[in-house]
KEKE-3310 file (N, C-alpha, C; in steps of 0.2 Angstrom, whole numbers, plus 5000, padded with zeros to 4 digits):
npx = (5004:5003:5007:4997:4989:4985:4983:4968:4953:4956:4962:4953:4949:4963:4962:4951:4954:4964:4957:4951:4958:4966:4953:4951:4962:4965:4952:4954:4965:4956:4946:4956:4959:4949:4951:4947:4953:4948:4950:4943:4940:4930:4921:4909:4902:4901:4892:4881:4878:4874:4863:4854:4855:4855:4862:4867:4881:4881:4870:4875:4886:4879:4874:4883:4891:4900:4911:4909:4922:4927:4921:4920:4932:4932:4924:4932:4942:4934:4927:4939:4944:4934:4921:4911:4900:4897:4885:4878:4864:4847:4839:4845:4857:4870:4872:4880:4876:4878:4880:4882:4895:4893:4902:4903:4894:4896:4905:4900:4892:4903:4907:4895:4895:4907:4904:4896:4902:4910:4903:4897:4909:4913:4901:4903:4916:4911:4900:4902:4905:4901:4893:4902:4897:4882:4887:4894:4886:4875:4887:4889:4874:4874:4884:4878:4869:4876:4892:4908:4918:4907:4902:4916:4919:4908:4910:4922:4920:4912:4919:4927:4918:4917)
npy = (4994:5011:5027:5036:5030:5025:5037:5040:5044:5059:5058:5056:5062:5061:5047:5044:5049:5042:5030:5034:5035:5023:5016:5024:5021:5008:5009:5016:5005:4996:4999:5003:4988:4983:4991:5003:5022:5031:5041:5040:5050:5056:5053:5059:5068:5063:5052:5056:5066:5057:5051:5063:5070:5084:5099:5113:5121:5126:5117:5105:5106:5106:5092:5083:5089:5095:5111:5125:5130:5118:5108:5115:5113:5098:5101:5106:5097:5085:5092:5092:5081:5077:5071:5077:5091:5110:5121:5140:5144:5146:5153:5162:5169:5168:5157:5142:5126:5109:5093:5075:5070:5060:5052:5052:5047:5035:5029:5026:5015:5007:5008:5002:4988:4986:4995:4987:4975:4982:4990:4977:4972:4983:4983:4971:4976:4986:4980:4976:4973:4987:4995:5002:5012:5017:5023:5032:5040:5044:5051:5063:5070:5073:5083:5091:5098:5103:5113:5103:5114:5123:5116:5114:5126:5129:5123:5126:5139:5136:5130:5141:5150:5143)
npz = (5000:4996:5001:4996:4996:5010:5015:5016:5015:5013:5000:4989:4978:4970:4970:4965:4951:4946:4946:4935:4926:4924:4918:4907:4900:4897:4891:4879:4872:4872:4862:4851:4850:4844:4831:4833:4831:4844:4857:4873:4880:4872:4872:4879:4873:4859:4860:4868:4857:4850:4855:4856:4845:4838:4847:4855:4859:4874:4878:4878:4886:4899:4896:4898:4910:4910:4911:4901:4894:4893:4888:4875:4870:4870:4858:4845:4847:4841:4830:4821:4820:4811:4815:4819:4817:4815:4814:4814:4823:4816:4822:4835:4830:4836:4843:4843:4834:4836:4828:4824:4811:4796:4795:4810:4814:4808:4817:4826:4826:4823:4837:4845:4847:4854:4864:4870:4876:4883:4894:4900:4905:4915:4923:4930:4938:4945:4952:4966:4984:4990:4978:4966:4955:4961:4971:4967:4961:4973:4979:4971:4970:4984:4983:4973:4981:4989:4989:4988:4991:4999:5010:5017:5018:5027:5038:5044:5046:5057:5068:5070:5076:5087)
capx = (5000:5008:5004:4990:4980:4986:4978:4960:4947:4959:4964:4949:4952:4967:4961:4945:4956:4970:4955:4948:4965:4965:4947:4952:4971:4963:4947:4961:4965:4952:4945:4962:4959:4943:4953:4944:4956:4944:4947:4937:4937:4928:4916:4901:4899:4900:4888:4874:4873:4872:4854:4849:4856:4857:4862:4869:4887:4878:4866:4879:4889:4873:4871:4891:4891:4907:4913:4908:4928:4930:4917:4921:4940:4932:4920:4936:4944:4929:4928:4947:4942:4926:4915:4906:4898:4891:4882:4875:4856:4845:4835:4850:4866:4877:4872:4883:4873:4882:4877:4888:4896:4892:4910:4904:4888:4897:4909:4895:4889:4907:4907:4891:4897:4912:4900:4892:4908:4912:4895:4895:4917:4912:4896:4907:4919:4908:4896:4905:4900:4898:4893:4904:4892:4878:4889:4894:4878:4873:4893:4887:4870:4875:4887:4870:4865:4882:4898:4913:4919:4903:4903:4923:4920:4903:4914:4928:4917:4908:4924:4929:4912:4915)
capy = (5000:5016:5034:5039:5023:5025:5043:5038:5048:5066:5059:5052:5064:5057:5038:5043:5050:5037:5025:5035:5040:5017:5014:5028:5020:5003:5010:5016:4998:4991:5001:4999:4980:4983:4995:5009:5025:5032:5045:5038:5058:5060:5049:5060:5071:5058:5049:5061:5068:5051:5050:5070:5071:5091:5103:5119:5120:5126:5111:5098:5105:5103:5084:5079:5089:5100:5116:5127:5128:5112:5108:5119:5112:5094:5101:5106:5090:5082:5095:5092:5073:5077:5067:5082:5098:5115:5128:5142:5144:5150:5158:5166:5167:5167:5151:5134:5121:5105:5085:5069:5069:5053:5047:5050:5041:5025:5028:5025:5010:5002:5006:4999:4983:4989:4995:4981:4971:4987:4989:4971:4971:4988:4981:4967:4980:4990:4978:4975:4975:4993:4995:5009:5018:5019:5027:5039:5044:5047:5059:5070:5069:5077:5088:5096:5100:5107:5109:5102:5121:5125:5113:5117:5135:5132:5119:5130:5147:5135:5131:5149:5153:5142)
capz = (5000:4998:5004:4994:4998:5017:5017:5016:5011:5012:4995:4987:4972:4968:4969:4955:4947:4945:4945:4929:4920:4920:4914:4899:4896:4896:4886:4871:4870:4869:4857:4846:4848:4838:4825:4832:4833:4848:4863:4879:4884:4868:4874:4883:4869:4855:4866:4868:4851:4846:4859:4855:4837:4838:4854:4855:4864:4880:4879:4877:4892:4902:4897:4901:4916:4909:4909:4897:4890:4892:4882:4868:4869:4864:4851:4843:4845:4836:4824:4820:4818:4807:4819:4821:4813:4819:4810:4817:4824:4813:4827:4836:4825:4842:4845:4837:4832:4836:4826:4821:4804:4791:4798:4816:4813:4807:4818:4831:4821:4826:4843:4846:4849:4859:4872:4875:4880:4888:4899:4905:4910:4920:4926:4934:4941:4950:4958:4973:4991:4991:4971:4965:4952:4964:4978:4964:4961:4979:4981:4968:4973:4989:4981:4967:4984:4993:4987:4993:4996:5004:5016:5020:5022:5032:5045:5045:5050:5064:5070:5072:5082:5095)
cpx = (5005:5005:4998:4984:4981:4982:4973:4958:4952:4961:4962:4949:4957:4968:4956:4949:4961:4964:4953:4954:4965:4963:4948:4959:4967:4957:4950:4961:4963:4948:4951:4961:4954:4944:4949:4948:4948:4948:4942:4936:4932:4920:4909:4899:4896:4892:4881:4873:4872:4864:4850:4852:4859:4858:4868:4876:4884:4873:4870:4884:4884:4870:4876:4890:4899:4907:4912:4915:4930:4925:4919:4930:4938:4928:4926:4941:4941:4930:4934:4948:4940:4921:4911:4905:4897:4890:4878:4865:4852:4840:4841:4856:4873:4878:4874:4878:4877:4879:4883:4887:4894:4896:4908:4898:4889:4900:4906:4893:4893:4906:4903:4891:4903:4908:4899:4896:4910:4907:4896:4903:4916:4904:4900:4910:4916:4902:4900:4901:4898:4898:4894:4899:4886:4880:4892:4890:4876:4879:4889:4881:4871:4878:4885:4869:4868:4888:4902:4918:4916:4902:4910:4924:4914:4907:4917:4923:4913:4914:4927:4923:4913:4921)
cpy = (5006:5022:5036:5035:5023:5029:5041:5042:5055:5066:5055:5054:5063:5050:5037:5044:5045:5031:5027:5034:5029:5013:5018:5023:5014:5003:5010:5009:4995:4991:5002:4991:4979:4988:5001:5015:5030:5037:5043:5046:5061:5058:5052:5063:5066:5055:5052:5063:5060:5048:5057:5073:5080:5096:5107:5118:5119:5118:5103:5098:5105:5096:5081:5081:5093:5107:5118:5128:5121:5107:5110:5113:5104:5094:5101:5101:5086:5083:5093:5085:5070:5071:5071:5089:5104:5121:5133:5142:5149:5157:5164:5164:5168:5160:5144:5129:5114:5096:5084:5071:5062:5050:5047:5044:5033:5025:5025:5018:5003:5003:5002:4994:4983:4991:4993:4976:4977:4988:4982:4970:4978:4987:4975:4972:4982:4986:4971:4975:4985:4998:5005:5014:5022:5024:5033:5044:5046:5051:5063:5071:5075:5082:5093:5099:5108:5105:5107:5109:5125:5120:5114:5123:5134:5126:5122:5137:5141:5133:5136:5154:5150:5145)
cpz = (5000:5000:5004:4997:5004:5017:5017:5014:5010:5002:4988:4980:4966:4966:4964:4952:4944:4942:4936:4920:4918:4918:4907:4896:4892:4888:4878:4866:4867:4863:4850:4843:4843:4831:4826:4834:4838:4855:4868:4879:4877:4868:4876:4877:4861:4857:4867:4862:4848:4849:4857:4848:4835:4843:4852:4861:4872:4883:4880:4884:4899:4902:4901:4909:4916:4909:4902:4891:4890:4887:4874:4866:4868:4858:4846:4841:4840:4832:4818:4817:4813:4809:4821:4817:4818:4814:4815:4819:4821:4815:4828:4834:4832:4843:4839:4837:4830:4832:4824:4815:4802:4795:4805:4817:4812:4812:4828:4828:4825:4832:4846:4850:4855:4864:4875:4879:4885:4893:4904:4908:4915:4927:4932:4939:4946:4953:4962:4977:4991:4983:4969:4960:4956:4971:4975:4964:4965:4982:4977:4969:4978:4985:4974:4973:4990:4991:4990:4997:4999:5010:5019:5024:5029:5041:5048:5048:5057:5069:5072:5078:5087:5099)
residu = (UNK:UNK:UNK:UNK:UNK:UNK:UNK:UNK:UNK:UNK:UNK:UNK:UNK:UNK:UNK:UNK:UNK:UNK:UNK:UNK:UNK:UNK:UNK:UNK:UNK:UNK:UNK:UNK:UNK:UNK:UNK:UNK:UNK:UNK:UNK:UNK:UNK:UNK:UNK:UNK:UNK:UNK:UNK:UNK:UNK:UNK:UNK:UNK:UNK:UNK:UNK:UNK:UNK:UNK:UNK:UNK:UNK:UNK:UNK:UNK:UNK:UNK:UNK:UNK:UNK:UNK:UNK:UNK:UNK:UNK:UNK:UNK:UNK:UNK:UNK:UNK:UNK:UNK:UNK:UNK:UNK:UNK:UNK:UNK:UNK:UNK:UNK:UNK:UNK:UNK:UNK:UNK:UNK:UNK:UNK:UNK:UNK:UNK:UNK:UNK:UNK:UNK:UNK:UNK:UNK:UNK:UNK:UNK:UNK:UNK:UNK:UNK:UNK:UNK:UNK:UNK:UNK:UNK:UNK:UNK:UNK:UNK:UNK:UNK:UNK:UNK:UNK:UNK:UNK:UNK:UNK:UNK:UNK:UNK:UNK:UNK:UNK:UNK:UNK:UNK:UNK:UNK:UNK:UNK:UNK:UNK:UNK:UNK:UNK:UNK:UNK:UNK:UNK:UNK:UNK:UNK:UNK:UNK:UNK:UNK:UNK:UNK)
# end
């Protein structure tokens, strides 16, 4: 065991993360192994317009759950891919109108099956005794509700009151 995983919970950010950086390495792979040149990180967006077909930058960073430049920063990857378009909105021309190209659509076609082996190896993974998705689901849950630096700060000010 070494440091990080001694700390316990102080460095829970660091253990997602590490857990996440080797579901993506791995995901590379595995999608290689099927000849799909593919980015796991390109995954949420990909992923959604392939369920809602057309969404406005803002709309897509509302689905994934990203930052609004972080968002932009994989439109541009896609773009740069041509698994995606964007044309302006007819209504308000400020607004990008983001859909899959033809290549992204196949390129949806291939995945498909790569999911499904990927669903049921993650579905293994995570139902444990204490089944990691759904304990995900109830952290952010709480943290839709209170951030982690609104709870910090309001501890730290009731600390200073007493």
């Amino acid at each position: 065991m070494n440091i990080i995983d001694e700390s316990g919970i102080l460095a829970i950010s660091t253990r997602l993360q590490r857990l996440s950086e080797q579901l993506r390495k791995d995901g590379a792979l595995f999608y290689k192994s099927y000849g799909i040149d593919f980015e796991p990180k390109w995954f949420p967006v990909v992923y959604t317009l392939h369920h809602k077909e057309v969404l406005s930058v803002v709309e897509i960073a509302n689905e994934i759950g990203y930052t609004h430049p972080s968002t932009i920063s994989l439109l541009k990857e896609l773009e740069k891919q041509k698994l995606i378009r964007s044309k302006k909105d007819k209504v308000d021309e400020r607004k990008r109108l983001i859909s899959l190209t033809p290549k992204g659509q196949e390129l949806i076609l291939k995945m498909k099956p790569v999911w499904d082996v990927m669903s049921s190896v993650l579905k293994e993974i995570a139902d444990n005794q204490n089944n990691l998705l759904q304990a995900i689901n109830e952290a952010e849950n709480k943290l839709m509700h209170q951030s982690f630096l609104q709870r910090a700060l309001q501890l730290k000010s009731n600390g200073e009151s007493d």
